[in-house]
VEXVO-106507 format. One record per residue (C-alpha): residue in one letter; x, y, z. Coordinates in nm, 3 decimals. Example, Ala and Ser with C-alpha at 12.3 -4.5 7.8 and 13.67 -1.06 7.14 Angstrom:
<rs>
 resn      c1      c2      c3
    a   1.230  -0.450   0.780
    s   1.367  -0.106   0.714
</rs>
This chain:
<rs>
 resn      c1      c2      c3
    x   2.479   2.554   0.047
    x   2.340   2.871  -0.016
    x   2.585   3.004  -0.248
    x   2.553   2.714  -0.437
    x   2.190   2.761  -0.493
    x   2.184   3.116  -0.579
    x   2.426   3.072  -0.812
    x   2.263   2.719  -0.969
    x   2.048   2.805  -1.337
    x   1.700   2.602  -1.234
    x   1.552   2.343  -1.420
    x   1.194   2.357  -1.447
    x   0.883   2.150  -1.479
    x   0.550   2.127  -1.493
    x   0.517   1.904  -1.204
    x   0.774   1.720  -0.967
    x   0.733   1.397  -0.798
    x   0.867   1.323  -0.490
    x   0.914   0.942  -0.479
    x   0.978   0.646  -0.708
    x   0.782   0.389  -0.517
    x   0.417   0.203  -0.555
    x   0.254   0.583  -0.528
    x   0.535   0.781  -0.758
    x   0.530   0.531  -1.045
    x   0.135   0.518  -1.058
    x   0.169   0.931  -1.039
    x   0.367   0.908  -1.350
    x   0.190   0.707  -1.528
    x  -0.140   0.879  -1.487
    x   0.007   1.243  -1.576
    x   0.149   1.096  -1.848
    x  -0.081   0.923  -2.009
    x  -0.393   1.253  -1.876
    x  -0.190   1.527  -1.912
    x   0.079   1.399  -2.190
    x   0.186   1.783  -2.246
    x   0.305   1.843  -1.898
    x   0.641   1.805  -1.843
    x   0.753   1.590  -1.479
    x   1.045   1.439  -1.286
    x   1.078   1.210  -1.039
    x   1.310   1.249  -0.749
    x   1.368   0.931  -0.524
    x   1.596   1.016  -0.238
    x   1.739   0.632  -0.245
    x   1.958   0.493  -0.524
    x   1.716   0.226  -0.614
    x   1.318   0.259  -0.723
    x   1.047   0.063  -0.571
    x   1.019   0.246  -0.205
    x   0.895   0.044   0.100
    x   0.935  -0.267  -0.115
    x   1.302  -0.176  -0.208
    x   1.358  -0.075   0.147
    x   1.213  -0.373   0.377
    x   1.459  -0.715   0.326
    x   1.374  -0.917   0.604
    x   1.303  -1.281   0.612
    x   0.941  -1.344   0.461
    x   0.866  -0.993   0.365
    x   0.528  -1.010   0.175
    x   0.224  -0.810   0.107
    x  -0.056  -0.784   0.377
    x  -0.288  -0.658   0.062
    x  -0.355  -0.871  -0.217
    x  -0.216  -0.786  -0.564
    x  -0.541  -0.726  -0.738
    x  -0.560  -0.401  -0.521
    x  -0.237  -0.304  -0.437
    x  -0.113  -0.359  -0.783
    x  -0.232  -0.092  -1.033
    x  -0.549  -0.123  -1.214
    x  -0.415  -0.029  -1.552
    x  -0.155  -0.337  -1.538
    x  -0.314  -0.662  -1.443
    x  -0.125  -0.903  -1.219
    x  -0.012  -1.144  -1.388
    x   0.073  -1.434  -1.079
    x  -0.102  -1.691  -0.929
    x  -0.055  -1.567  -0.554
    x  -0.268  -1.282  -0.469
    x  -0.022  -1.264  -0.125
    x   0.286  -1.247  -0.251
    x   0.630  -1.189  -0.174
    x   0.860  -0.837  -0.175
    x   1.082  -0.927  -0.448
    x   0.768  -1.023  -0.683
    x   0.635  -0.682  -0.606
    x   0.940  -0.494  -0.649
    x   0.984  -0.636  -0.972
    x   0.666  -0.561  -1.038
    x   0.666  -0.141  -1.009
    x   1.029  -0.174  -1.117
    x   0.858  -0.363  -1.475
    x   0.608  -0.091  -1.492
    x   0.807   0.195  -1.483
    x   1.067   0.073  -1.771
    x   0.678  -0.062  -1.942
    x   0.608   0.283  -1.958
    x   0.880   0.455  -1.967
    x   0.885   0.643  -1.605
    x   1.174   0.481  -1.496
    x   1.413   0.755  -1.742
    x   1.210   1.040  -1.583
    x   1.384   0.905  -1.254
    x   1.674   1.079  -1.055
    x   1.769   0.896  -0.810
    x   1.964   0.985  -0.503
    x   1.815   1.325  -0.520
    x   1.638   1.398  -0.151
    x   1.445   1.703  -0.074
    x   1.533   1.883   0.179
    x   1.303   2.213   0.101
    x   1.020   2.331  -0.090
    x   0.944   2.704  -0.111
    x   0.618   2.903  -0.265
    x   0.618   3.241  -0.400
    x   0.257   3.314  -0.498
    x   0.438   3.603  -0.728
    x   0.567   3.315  -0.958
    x   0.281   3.076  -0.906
    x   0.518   2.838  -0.855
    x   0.761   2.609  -0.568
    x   1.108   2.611  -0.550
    x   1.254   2.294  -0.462
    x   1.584   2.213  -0.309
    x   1.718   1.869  -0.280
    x   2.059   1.739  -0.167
    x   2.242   1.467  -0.425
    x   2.443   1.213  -0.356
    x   2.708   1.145  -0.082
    x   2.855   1.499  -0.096
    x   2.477   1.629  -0.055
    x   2.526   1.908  -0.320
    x   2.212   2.119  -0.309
    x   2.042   2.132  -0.653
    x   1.732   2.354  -0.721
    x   1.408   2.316  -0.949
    x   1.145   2.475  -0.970
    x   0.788   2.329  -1.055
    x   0.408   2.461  -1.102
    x   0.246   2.141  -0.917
    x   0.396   1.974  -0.658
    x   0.284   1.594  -0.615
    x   0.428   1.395  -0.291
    x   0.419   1.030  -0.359
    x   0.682   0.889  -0.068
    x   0.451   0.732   0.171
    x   0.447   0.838   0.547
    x   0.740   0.592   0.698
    x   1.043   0.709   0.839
    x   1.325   0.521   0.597
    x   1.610   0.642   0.811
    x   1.507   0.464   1.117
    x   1.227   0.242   1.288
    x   1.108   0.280   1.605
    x   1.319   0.159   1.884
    x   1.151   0.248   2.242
    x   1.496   0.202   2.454
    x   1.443  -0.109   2.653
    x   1.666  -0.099   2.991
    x   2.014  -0.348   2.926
    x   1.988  -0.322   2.556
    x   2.380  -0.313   2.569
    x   2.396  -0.620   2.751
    x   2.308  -0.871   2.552
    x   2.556  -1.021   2.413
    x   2.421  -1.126   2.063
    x   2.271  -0.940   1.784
    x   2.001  -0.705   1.800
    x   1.819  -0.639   1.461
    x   1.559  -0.397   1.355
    x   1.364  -0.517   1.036
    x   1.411  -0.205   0.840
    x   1.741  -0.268   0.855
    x   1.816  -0.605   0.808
    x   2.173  -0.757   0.774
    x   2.193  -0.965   0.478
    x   2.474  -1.198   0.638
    x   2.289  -1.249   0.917
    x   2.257  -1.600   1.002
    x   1.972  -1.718   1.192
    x   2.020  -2.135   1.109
    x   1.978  -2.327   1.418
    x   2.027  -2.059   1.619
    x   1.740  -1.956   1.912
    x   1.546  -1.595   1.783
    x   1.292  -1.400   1.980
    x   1.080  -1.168   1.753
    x   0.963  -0.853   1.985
    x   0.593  -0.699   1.853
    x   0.282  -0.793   1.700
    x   0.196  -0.671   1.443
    x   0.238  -0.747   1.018
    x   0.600  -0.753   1.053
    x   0.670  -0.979   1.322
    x   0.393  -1.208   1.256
    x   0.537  -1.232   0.879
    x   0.887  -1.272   1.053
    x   0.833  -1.539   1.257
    x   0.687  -1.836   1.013
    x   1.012  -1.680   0.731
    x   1.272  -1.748   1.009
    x   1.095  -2.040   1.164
    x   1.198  -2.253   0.864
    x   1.581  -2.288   0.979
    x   1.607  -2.168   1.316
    x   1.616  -2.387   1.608
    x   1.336  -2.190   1.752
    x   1.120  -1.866   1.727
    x   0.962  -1.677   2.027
    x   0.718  -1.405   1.955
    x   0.700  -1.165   2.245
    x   0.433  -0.929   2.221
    x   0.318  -0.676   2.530
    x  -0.038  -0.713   2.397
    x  -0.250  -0.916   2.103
    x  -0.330  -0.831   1.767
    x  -0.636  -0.973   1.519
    x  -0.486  -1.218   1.319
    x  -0.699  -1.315   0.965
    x  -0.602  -1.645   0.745
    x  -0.640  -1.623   0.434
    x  -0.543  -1.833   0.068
    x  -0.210  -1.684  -0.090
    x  -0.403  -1.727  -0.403
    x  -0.737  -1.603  -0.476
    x  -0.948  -1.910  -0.646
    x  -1.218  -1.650  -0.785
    x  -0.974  -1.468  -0.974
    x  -0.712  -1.743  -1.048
    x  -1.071  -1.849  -1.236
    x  -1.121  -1.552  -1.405
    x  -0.796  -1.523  -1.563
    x  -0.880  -1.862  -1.722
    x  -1.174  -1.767  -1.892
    x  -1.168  -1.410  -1.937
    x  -0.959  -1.125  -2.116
    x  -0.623  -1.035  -1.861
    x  -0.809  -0.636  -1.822
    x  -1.188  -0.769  -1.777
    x  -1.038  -1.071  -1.519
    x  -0.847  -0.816  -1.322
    x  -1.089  -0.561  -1.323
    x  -1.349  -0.823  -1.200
    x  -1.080  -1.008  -0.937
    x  -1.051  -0.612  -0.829
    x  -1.381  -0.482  -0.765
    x  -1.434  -0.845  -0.558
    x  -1.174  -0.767  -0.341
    x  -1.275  -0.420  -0.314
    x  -1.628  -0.514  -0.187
    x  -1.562  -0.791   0.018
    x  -1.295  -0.553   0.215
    x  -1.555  -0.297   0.273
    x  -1.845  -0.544   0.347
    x  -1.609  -0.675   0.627
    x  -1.495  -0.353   0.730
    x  -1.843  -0.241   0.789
    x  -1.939  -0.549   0.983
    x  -1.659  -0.470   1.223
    x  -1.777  -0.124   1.278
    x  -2.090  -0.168   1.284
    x  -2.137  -0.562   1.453
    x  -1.791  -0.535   1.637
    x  -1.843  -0.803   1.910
    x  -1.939  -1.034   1.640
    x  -1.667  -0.989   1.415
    x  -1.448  -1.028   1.726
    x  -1.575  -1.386   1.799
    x  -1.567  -1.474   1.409
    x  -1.164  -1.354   1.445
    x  -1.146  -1.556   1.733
    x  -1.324  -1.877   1.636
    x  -1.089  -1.911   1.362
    x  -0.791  -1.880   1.528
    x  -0.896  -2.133   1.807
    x  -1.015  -2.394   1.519
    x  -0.674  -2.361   1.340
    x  -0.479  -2.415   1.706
    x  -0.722  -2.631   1.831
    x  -0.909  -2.602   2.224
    x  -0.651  -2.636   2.456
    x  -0.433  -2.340   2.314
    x  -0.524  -2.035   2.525
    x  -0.634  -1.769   2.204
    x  -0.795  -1.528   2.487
    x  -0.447  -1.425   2.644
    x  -0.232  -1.462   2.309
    x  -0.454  -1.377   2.048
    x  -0.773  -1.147   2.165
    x  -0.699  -0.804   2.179
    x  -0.895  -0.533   2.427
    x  -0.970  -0.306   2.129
    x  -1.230  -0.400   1.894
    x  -1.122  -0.497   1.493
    x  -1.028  -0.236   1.298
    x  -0.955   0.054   1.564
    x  -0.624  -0.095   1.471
    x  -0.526  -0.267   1.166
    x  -0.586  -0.666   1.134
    x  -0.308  -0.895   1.068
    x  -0.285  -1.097   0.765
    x  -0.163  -1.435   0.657
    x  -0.160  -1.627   0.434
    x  -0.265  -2.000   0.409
    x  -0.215  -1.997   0.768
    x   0.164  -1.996   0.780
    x   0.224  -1.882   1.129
    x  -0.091  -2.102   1.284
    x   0.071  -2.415   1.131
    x   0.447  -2.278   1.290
    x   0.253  -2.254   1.591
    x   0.103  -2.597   1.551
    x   0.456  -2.767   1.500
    x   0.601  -2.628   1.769
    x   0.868  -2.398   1.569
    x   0.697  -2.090   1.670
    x   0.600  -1.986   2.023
    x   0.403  -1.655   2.141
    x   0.482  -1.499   2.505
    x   0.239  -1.209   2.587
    x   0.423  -1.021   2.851
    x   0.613  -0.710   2.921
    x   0.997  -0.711   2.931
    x   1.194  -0.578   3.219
    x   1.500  -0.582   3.101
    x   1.750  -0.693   2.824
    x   1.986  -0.973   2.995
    x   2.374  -1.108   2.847
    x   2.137  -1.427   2.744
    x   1.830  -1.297   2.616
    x   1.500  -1.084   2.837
    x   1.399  -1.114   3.176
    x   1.017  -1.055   3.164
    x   0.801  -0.865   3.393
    x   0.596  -1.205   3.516
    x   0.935  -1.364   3.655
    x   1.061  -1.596   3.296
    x   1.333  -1.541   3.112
    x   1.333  -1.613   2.767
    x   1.709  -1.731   2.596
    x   1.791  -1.604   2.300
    x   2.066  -1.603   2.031
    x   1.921  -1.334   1.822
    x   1.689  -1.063   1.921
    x   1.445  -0.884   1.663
    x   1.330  -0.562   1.799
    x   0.969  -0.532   1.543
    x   0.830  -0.311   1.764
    x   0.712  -0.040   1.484
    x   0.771   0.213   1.260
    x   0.831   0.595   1.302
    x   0.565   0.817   1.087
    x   0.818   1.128   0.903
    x   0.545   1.334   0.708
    x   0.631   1.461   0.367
    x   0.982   1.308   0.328
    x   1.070   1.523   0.646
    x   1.106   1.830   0.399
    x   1.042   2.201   0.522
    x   0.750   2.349   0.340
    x   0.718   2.763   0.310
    x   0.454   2.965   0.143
    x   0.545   3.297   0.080
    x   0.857   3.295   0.321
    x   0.623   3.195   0.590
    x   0.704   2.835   0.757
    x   0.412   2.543   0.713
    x   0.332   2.337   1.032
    x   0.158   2.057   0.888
    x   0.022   1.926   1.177
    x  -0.197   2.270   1.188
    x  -0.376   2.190   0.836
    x  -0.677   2.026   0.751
    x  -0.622   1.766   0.476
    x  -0.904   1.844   0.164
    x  -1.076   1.500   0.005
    x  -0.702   1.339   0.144
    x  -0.508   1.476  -0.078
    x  -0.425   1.834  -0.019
    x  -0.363   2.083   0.245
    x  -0.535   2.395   0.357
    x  -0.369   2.704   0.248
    x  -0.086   2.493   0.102
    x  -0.095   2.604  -0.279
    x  -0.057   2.345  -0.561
    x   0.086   2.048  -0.402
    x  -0.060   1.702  -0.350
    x   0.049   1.440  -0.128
    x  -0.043   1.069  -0.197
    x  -0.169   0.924   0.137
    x  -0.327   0.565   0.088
    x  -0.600   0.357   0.297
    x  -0.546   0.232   0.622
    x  -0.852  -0.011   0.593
    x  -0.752  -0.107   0.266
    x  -0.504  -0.176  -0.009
    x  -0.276   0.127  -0.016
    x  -0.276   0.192  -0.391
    x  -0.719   0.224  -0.433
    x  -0.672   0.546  -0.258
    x  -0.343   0.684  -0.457
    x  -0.445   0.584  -0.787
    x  -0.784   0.781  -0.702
    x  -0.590   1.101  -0.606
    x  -0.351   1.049  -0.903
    x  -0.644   1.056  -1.150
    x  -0.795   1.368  -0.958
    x  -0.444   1.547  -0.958
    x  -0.476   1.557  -1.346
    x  -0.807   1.618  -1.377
    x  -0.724   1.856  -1.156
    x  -0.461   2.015  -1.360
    x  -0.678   2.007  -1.699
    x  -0.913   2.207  -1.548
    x  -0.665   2.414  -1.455
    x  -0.525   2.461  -1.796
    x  -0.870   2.502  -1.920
    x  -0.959   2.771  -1.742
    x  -0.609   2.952  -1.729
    x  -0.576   2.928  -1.388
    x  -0.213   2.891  -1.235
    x  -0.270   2.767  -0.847
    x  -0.517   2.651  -0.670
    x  -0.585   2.604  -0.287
    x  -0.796   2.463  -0.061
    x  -0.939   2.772   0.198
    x  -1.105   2.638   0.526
    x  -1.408   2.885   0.489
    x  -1.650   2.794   0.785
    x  -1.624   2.651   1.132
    x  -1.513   2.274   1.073
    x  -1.461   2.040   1.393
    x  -1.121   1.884   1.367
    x  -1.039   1.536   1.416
    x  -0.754   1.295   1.390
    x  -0.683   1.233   0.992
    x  -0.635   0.845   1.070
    x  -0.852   0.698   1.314
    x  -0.696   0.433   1.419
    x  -0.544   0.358   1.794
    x  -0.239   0.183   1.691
    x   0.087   0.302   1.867
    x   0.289   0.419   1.540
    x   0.008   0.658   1.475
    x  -0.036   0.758   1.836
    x   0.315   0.853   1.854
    x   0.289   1.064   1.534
    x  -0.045   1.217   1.632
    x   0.158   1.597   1.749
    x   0.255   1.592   1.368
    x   0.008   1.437   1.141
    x  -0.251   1.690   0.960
    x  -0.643   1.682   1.090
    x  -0.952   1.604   0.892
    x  -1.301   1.789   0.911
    x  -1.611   1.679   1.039
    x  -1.750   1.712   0.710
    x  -1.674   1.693   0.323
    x  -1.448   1.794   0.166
    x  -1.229   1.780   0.442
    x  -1.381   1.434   0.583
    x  -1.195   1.092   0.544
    x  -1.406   0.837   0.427
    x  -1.155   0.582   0.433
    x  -1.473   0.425   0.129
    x  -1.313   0.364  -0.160
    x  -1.642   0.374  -0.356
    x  -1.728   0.712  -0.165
    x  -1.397   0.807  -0.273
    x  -1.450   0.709  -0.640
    x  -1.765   0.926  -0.680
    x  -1.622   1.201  -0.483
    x  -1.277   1.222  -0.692
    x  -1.396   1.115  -1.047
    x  -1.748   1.245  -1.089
    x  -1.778   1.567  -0.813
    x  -1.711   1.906  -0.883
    x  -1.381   2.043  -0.914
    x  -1.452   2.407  -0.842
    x  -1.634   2.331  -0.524
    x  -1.637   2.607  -0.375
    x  -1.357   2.494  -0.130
    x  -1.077   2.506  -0.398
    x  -0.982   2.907  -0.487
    x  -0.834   2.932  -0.771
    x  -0.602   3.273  -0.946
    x  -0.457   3.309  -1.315
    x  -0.073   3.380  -1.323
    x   0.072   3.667  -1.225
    x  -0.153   3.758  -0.905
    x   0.031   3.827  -0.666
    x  -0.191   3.703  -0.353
    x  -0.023   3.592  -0.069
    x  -0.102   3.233   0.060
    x  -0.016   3.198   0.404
</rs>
C-alpha cells in the first residue's frame, strides 16, 4: 500500500467530506451555496448515498424525529407524515443531493482509512481504500469536515449470550437484515428496548403469528400523531418556506420545553409518561414492571411512536413484552432467568449499536498519533489541538440534523473568515484549567460502552455541550469567531500542532 501511495499524483481540494448521508449532503450544500469558490468532495465508504437510512432495512424502519427537524431547513418537507418511514427519507437526501447537484461531487466506495497533518503544508493528507481490491488512493485537503455519524456500520452490538449456537432457527441483527427473510406466521421474539425493537415489533407484528419483546429492563415510551395537524395546517395556508419554517421552530420549542420539564420536574414527567401508557393499555396491564424505567426521562433517550402502533399491537394481543434476563439460548427459543421459556421461530437480537468514532480512521498531526478520547470537543464541533477538521456530531435530545446544519453554517463562516483574514489553519488550544466531563450525558448502554473512546466536554464554554439548540444558534451564528480559544497562523508557518 505504501508504494502505491508514494507513487500516486494527489488530487486536491479545498475541503473533503467524509460521508454522503443526512450530515454530508447538508455539508455540501451549505459550502456550496457560503463558500461557492471552494472546491469539495465527498467520500462515502458504501456504494450507495443516504447513510444510516441507506444502511438500516428492517421491518418498520422509521424516524424517531419528525421531518420538520430532521429534514433540512432549506428544503421543506413536502409529506403529510411528520413520522415517517426509511425509504421516504432516503429518497428524500437522495432528491436533495441530485436538487443541488452534490450527488456528482460523490465518490462512492471510497473509505478512509487515514488522515495525516503536516502543519508545514497547512494541510491533511488523506488516504482511503476503493473498492473490493481496497487500492489506497490519496488527497489532500485544507479543511477537513467529518459528516459520517458515530455508528459502527460494520457491525451492531452483539453481547454473546451463552447457547447462541443452539438454536436452531435464525438469529438476526437489525443492521443487517436479510431481505428473504420470512417472518409470516412464524413465532419472533424481539430482544431490547429501545427505538429499534419497539419500531420492530408493531412492523413484524402485522404477519407473524406472534411477537415477544424481551427486554432486561424498561424504556420511556411517548405516543405521538404520525402527522403533525399544526403544520399539516400551515402548509394549507401558508407559503411551503414560511409553513416549514413555522412547523420547525414549533417542534423545536415544544422539544426543549419538554426536555426542560424532565430535567428540571423529573418525577412529574415520569408519571405524565406513565399515565399515558396505562390509559392506552388500560388498568389491569402491569406498566410499573414493563414500562417504568429506574432512571429518570431523558438520562436516556425516550422512545417514540407513532399513533400508538405498538400500544394498539399490545392491545390485540399480537405483541407481548417479557421483562426478564435470559439465561441461555435453547434449540427452541430462551430459557429465562425467572424459570419460562419463551418459543421462538425467529430470534432478533436489537440489543444496540456499537459507537466507531470518526469512521474508525487514524488521525496524525505532525507524525504524532491523535487519541481522540484525550480531546476536548470545542462548541461540538472540533477538537483540541486537532487543526482544521470538523466533525458533525448531532443532538441526542433532539432531531439530529438542528445541531449539524448549525455546525455546517459555522464551518463556512468559519472558513470565510479564514479567507478574509489570510489565515490557513485554525485550532482550538485548551488554554486554562477546564473540568472534563462526559461529551454525551446520557446513561444509555451504547454510550456507556463507548465512554473509553468518545472525546470530553468542558465545564464551561466553548468547550460546554448545551445540547440547546437555541443556545446553540446564538453561539454558532452570532458569537465571535476569533474567541480567543481558536489560534489561528497564515500559510507557510511552520508550527507544530501536537
Amino acid at each position: 500500500m505504501q508504494d502505491t501511495i508514494e507513487h500516486q499524483r494527489d488530487q486536491h481540494f479545498d475541503m473533503l467530506i467524509v460521508g454522503a448521508g443526512l450530515s454530508g449532503i447538508g455539508a455540501a450544500y451549505y459550502l456550496q451555496t457560503r463558500c461557492p469558490t471552494k472546491t469539495f468532495a465527498v467520500l462515502e465508504a458504501r456504494e450507495e448515498s443516504g447513510g444510516t437510512w441507506d444502511l438500516f432495512r428492517y421491518p418498520g424502519v422509521r424516524s424517531d424525529s419528525d421531518m420538520y427537524t430532521l429534514g433540512y431547513s432549506f428544503r421543506p418537507w413536502r409529506h403529510e407524515k411528520a413520522i415517517t418511514d426509511g425509504p421516504s427519507i432516503l429518497q428524500y437526501i437522495r432528491d436533495t443531493a441530485e436538487e443541488h447537484g452534490i450527488d456528482r461531487k460523490i465518490r462512492f466506495g471510497h473509505r478512509v482509512i487515514r488522515s495525516v497533518w503536516s502543519s508545514s503544508d497547512a494541510q491533511w493528507t488523506i488516504v482511503a481504500e476503493v473498492g473490493p481490491e481496497k487500492q489506497a488512493l490519496r488527497y489532500t485537503c485544507s479543511f477537513l469536515y467529518i459528516c459520517c455519524g458515530y455508528y459502527d456500520y460494520g457491525e451492531g452490538y452483539l453481547p454473546g449470550w451463552p447457547g447462541m449456537n443452539r438454536f436452531n432457527g435464525p438469529i438476526v441483527h437489525p443492521q443487517h437484515w436479510p431481505g428473504n427473510l420470512d417472518y409470516e406466521g412464524r413465532r419472533v421474539v424481539i430482544i431490547g428496548s429501545g427505538a429499534t425493537a419497539v419500531t420492530l415489533a408493531p412492523a413484524m407484528a402485522a404477519t407473524a403469528a406472534h411477537v415477544t419483546v424481551l427486554q432486561r429492563s424498561p424504556t420511556y415510551v411517548v405516543s405521538l400523531p404520525a402527522q403533525d395537524a399544526v403544520a399539516n395546517w400551515l402548509h394549507r395556508w401558508l407559503p411551503e418556506r414560511l409553513s416549514h419554517g413555522l412547523a420547525r421552530w414549533k417542534n423545536v420549542l415544544v422539544s426543549m420545553f419538554f426536555y426542560n420539564l424532565a430535567r428540571v420536574s423529573p418525577e412529574r414527567m415520569r408519571q405524565q409518561i406513565t399515565k399515558a401508557v396505562q390509559q392506552e393499555l388500560g388498568p389491569d396491564y402491569d406498566v410499573g414492571r414493563h414500562f417504568t424505567p429506574t432512571y429518570n426521562p431523558w438520562d436516556q433517550r425516550l422512545c417514540l411512536i407513532p399513533d400508538a402502533d405498538l400500544f394498539q399491537a399490545i392491545r390485540s394481543g399480537t405483541v407481548s413484552i417479557v421483562t426478564d434476563d435470559i439465561e441461555a439460548f435453547t434449540e427452541t427459543g430462551l430459557q429465562l432467568r425467572s424459570g419460562e421459556e419463551l418459543t421462538a421461530d425467529i430470534i432478533v437480537t436489537a440489543a444496540g449499536l456499537k459507537v466507531k468514532l470518526l469512521g474508525g480512521m487514524v488521525i496524525t498531526v505532525d507524525d504524532v498519533p491523535v487519541n481522540p478520547s484525550k480531546t476536548l470537543l470545542y462548541k461540538g464541533m472540533m477538537f483540541s489541538d486537532i487543526p482544521n477538521l470538523a466533525c458533525a456530531i448531532g443532538y441526542t435530545n433532539a432531531s439530529w440534523t438542528l445541531k449539524c446544519e448549525l455546525t455546517s453554517a459555522y464551518v463556512c463562516r468559519l472558513l470565510n473568515y479564514m479567507d478574509h483574514n489570510g489565515y490557513a489553519w485554525c485550532v482550538p488550544r485548551r488554554r486554562d484549567d477546564v473540568v472534563e466531563e462526559p461529551a454525551i450525558p446520557l446513561t444509555s448502554g451504547y454510550i456507556q460502552r463507548a465512554a473509553a473512546i468518545l472525546p470530553k466536554q468542558g465545564s464551561r464554554r466553548p468547550w460546554r455541550l448545551y445540547q440547546n439548540y437555541a443556545l446553540d444558534m446564538a453561539a454558532l451564528r452570532f458569537g465571535r469567531v476569533a474567541d480567543g480559544t481558536l489560534e489561528f497562523g497564515p500559510p507557510g508557518c511552520d508550527r507544530r500542532m501536537a
